[in-house]
N, C-alpha and C positions, 0 to 999 in steps of 0.2 A: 168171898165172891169177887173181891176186888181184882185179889192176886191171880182166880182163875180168870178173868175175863184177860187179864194182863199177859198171862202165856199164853192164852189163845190167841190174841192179836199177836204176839210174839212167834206161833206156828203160823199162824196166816202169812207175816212178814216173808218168814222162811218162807214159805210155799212160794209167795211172789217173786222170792230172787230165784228160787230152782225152776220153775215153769218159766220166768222168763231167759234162763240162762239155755233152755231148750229150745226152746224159741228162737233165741240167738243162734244156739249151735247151729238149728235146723235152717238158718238162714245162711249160715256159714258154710254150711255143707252143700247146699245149692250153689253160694255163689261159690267154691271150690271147684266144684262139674264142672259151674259154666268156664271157669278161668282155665282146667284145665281142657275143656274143651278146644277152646280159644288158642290155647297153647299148641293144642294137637295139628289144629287149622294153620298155622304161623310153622311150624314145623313142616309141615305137608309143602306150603307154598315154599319154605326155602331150598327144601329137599331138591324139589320141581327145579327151581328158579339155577338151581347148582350145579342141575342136569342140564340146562340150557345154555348154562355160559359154558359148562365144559366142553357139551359138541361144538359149539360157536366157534370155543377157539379150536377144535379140533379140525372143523372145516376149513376156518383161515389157515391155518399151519400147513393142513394138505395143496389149501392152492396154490400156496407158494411155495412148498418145498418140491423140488425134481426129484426126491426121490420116490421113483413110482412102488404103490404096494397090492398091485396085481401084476398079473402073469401074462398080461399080453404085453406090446410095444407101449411105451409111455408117448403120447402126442405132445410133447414140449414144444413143438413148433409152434402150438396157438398162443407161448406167450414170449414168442421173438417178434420182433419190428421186419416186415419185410420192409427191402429198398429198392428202388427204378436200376433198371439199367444200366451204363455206362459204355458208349461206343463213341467210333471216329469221328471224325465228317463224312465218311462215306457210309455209314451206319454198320459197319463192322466192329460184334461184341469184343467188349476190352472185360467189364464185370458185370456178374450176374449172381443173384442167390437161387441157392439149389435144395433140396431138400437132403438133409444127409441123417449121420447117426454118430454116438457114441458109442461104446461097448462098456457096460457097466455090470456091476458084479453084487446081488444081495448072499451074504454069507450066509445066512440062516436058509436058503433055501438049497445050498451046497451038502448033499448027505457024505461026500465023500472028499473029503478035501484034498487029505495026500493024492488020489486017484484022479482032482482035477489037475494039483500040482503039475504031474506027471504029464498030464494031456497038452497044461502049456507048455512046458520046456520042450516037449514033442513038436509040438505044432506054431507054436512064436517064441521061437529060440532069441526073439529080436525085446520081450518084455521082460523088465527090471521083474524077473520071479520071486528074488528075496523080499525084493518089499512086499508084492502081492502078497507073498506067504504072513509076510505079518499084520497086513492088513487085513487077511482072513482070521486070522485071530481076534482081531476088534472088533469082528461082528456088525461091522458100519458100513455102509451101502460104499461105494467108491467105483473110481472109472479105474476099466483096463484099459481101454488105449480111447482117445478121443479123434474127435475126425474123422471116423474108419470111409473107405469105400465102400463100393459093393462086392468085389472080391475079399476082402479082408471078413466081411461082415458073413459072408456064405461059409468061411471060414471056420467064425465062432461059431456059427449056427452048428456046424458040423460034430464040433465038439460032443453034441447031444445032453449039453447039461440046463437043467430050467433056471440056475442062479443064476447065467448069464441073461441079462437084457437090454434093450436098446431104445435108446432115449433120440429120437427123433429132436430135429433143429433144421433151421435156415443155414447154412453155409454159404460164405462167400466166395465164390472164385475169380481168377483173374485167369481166362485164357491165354494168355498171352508169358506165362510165369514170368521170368526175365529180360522180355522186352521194354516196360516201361519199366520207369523208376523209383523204387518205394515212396522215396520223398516226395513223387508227382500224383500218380493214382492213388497210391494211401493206400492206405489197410485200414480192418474194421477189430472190433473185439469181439467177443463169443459172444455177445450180445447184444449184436449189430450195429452198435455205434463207431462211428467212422476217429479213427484216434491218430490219423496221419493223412497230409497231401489232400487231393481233389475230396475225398471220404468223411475227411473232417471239417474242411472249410464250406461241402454242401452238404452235411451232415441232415438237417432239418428238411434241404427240398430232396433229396435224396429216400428219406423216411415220409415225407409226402403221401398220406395213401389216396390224396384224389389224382395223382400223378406218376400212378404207379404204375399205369401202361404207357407212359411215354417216357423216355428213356433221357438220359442228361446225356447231349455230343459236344465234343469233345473237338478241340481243332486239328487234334491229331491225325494224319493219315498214317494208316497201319502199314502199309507198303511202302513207303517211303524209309518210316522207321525199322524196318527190317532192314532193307537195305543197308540204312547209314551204321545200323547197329554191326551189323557185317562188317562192313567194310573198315570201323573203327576198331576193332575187333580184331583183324587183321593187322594194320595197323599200328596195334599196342603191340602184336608180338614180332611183327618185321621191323619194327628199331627200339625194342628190347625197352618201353618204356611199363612205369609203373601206374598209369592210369589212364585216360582220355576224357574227352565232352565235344559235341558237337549239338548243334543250333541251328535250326533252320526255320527262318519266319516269313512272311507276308511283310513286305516293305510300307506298302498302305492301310492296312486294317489290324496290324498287329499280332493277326493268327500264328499261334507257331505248329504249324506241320511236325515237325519234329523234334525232339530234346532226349537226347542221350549222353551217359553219363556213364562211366566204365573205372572201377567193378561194380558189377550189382551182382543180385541176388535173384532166387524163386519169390517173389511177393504171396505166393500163395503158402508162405511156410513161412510161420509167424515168428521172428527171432530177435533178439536185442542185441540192436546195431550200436557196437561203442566205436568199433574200428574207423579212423578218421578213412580211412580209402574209400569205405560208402558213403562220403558224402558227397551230394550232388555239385557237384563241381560248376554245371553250368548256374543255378540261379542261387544255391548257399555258399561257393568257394567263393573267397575273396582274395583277388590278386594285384602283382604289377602288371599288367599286363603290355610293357616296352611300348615299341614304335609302333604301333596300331596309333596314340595320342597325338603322332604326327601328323595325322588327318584333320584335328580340331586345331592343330595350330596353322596349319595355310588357310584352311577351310574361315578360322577367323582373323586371321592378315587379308583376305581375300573382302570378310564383308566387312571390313573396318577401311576399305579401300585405301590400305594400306602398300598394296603393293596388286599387281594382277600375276598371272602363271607365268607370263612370258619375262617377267622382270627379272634385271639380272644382278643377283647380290655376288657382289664384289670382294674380292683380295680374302676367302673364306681363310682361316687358320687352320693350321692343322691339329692342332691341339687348341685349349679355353683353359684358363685356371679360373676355380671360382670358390674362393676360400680355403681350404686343404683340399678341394675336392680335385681333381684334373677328370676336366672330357675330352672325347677325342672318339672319331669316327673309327667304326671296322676295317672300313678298306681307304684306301687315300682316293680323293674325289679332285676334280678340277677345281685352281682358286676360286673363279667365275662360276658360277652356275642360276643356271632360270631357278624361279622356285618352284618352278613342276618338277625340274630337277632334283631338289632337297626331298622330295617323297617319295619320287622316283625311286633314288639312289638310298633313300633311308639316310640322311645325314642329322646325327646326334646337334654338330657345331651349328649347320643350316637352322636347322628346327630352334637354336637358344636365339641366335640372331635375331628369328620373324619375331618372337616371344617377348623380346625385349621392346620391338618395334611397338607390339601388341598394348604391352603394360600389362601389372600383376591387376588391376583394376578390373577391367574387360578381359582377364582370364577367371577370375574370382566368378565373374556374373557371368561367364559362362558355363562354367563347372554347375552354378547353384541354380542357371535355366535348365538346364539338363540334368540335374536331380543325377550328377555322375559319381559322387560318392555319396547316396541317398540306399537306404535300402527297395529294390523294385516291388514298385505295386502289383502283384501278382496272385490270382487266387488261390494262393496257399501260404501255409504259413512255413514252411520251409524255404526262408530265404537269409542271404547273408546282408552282414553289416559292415560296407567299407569304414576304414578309418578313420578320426580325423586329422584334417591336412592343415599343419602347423605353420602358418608361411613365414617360416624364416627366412635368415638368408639363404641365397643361392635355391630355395623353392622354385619359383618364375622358372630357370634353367633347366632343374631336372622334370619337371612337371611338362615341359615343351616336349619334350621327348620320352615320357611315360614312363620316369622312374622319381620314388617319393609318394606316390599319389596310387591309392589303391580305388576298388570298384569290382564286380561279378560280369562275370560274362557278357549276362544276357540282357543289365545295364549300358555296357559298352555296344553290343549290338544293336541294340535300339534305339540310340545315337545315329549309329552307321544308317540304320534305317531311316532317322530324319534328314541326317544326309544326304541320301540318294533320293528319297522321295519327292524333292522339291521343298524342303525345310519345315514338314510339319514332325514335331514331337509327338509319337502315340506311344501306348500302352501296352506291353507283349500280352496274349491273354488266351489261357488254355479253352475256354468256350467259346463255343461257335454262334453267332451271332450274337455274342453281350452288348447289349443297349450302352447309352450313354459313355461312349468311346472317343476322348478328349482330343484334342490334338493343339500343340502350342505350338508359332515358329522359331525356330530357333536359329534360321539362314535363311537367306533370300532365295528362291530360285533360279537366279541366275548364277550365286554362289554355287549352287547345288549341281547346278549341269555342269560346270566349271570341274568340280571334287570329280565326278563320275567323270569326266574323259583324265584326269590325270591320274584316277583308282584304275582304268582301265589299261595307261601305258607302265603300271607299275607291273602287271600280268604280260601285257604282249612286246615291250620293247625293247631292245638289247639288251638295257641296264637295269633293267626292273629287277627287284626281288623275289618276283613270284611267279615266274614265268613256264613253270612246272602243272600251272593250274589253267591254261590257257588255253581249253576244249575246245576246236571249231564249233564254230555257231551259237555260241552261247553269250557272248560277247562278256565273258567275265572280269571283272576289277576286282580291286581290294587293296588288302593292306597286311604285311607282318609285322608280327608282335614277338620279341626274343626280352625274355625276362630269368627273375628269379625270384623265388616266392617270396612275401613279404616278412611272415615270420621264419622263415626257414631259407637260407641263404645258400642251401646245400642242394632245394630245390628249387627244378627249372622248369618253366612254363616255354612251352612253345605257343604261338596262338596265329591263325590267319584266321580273316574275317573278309569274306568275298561279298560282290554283287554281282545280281547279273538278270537278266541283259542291263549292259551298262546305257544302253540307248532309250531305255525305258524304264530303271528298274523297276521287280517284281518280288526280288529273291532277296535275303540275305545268308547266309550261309557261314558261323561260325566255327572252327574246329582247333582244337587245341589236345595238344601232347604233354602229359606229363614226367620229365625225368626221361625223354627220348636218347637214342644213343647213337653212333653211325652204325650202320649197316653196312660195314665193307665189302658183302656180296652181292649191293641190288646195284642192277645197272640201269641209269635215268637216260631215257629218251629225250637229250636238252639243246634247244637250237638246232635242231636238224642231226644232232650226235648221237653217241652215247656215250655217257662219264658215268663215274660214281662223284660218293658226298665229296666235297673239300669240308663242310661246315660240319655242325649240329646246329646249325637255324633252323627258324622255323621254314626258311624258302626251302629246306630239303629234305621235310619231312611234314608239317601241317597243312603246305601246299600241295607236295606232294597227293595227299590223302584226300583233301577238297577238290584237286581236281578227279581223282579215281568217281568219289562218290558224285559230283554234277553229270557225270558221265554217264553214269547210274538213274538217275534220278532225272535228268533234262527231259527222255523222251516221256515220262512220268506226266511230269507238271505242263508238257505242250500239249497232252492231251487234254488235260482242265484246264487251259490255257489256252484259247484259239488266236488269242492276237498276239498271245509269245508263239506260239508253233508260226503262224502266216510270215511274222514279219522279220522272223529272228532264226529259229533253228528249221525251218526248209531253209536256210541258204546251205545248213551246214553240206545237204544234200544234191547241190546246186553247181 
């Protein structure tokens, strides 16, 4: 009895592990379901979630990619920058953005390729067809030409093929193509950021969209600048020279009317300029630019009361040695002469004499009041870097007379311009009405009236140098500059820098020739004559062409000008 009661608790045992091992299972199996349940759900949501980041970035991709993938015009203009404006002072368009197109080519939608082939070389015998043809084999969206017109575009259309498409954009224009000058107006990139001249340095108020109906002006008059651009134009090929610049500003306020610069280019034809001939001569060249610096050296014998105009320097030499260097005047001058006379007559030896009087001291803190081998503050970034001036020996000497010492044009001009204005220093400056417009003096006005009647007898007196530029009625002065370029000693600058009316001035008027030659066929109307050149100065050739373009230009500026036209040019009429 013992031993059966012993295997029955023995079978009951069993029984307890196998019912509960079912038990187990069946709880195992449940939670199995539930897990994979749970799995199923976690699965579902990533599925989902996979689907969601994949359109995500499928949408991103589309907003930014220009390549369109339908079959109408792609509107890529909603994501260019429009920009304002850009005109004169008389509010005459210089830039504008326009709605244009590219011409673009999906391959997959081309059934017939050699058959388009065929249709280009037919009809744009003018596009690179080998590469298209291998670019149609890539299968990869690509432009056939960009920029198109609307002739060009009526064109494609013609074709009748649907892989051709057009990608709408803002386009920049410049009415004006080759009038103004790249380095000045600037250009933009295909995605309207301004990357040269006026375009880049107003880059931001130009992108402005609460400012986008009122236009950025400009101090430029467009007629005037046609003109000068003519007539320098002219100019470069009647004495056989290899470039020009001319300069025309506001003597009180800075404005510059005009700035031309020869050769240029179409600015609406976007190309890289390494050629040094495009560069803007008048505010990036950096020159000698000769006896124009004769003006700063009576101008400051004068306010160091050092001497007055009527004074008369004595026993001049004909020659000067001044360490190996030997100077010596163009033409032989009287021993005696006034010192109106040394500007007059352009005297290298006159001009070391005052200079010495001067001292290197008060030439130094003249040069560094006038910021004349400083780069000009100008609103752009296309400007040059004079030299620096070493003063060694015999500097003081050639510095009196505008050789050793470098400086840009339109530096040197705006000099001229404190000069004549009554001795305030201002700032040339492409915008019309710019605020906070400095002025420092750098002569007395008394000096200043002084400069102007003896800049005026270097234009009308017998012995003047510039007596070519000498317009009735306009009462024009000035000064020649006869150099040779600083690094290049093969090139030759010619330069006059006028004013005018000398009774008031208003004007300055810079012009320079580069590399000019004689013209042995033009016959000058001089002193009541007619000769041809003896020289290649600039008195007969940069004056010559200053005074062509005043001539030009005077009855211009007398109509915005009512107290220059009253009191100055009716007399010429008179």
């Amino acid at each position: 009895m013992k031993k059966k009661q012993k295997k029955i608790k023995h079978i009951n045992q069993t029984s307890f592990y196998f019912e509960d091992y079912l038990e187990t299972n069946k709880k195992n199996r449940l939670s199995n379901k539930a897990d994979n349940f749970q799995d199923r759900i976690y699965l579902l949501f990533f599925f989902f979630l996979s689907l969601i980041l994949i359109f995500s970035i499928k949408i991103v991709h589309l907003s930014f990619s220009r390549t369109p993938t339908f079959n109408q015009e792609n509107t890529y203009s909603q994501f260019t920058l429009s920009r304002r404006d850009i005109v004169d002072r008389n509010n005459i368009l210089i830039s504008r953005n326009i709605n244009s197109s590219h011409a673009a080519i999906v391959p997959k939608l081309v059934k017939n390729k050699k058959n388009f082939i065929i249709k280009l070389r037919l009809n744009f015998p003018e596009l690179p067809i080998k590469q298209i043809e291998k670019k149609l084999d890539r299968n990869k969206y690509f432009y056939l030409k960009k920029r198109i017109n609307q002739s060009e575009k009526k064109r494609f259309r013609s074709l009748g093929e649907k892989g051709i498409k057009f990608e709408s954009f803002q386009a920049r224009i410049y009415t004006h193509g080759n009038l103004f000058n790249h380095d000045v107006i600037g250009q933009v990139d295909y995605d309207n950021y301004g990357i040269s001249g006026i375009e880049k340095y107003f880059d931001r108020e130009l992108k402005n969209k609460k400012l986008l109906k009122e236009p950025l002006k400009l101090t430029f008059d467009t007629n005037i600048q046609y003109i000068i651009n003519r007539e320098l134009n002219n100019a470069i090929k009647t004495f056989s020279a290899t470039g020009g610049g001319a300069l025309l500003m506001d003597v009180n306020n800075g404005d510059i009317l005009s700035l031309v610069s020869l050769p240029n280019f179409n600015i609406n034809k976007r190309i890289a300029i390494k050629d040094k001939k495009y560069t803007n001569k008048i505010t990036k060249g950096v020159y000698e630019l000769g006896s124009i610096f004769k003006t700063f050296t009576v101008a400051l014998a004068l306010e160091n009361n050092l001497v007055t105009s009527k004074t008369i320097i004595e026993d001049i030499p004909r020659s000067l040695k001044c360490s190996i260097h030997k100077i010596s005047d163009m033409k032989e001058h009287p021993k005696n002469l006034p010192v109106e006379e040394i500007l007059v007559r352009s005297s290298n030896i006159g001009s070391v004499i005052l200079a010495k009087k001067i001292g290197e001291e008060k030439f130094k803190e003249f040069i560094k009041n006038t910021k004349l081998t400083k780069s000009p503050e100008l609103e752009i970034e296309e400007v040059g870097v004079p030299h620096n001036v070493m003063w060694e020996k015999c500097k003081l000497e050639t510095v009196s007379f505008g050789h050793g010492i470098t400086t840009t044009p339109i530096q040197a001009a705006s000099i001229y311009a404190a000069i004549s204005n009554g001795g305030k220093l201002i700032k040339p400056s492409l915008i019309k009405n710019r605020k906070n417009q400095e002025s420092k003096k750098i002569i007395s006005t008394e000096t200043s009236k002084t400069i102007n009647n003896i800049l005026r007898k270097v234009v009308s007196s017998k012995e003047g140098t510039a007596h070519l530029a000498d317009e009735d009625g306009y009462y024009v002065g000035g000064k020649t500059g006869t150099a040779e370029s600083y690094d290049n000693k093969k090139n030759r600058i010619n330069t006059f820098i006028s004013i005018f009316p000398t009774n008031k001035p208003k004007y300055t008027l810079l012009v320079m020739l580069e590399n000019p030659q004689i013209n042995k066929d033009l016959i000058y109307e001089y002193r009541g004559g007619k000769v041809k050149a003896s020289y290649n100065t600039s008195g007969w050739n940069s004056v010559y062409v200053a005074g062509k373009i005043i001539k030009k230009i005077g009855p211009i500026l007398a109509i915005n000008n009512k107290e220059f036209t009253n009191e100055y040019v009716t007399k010429k009429f008179n």
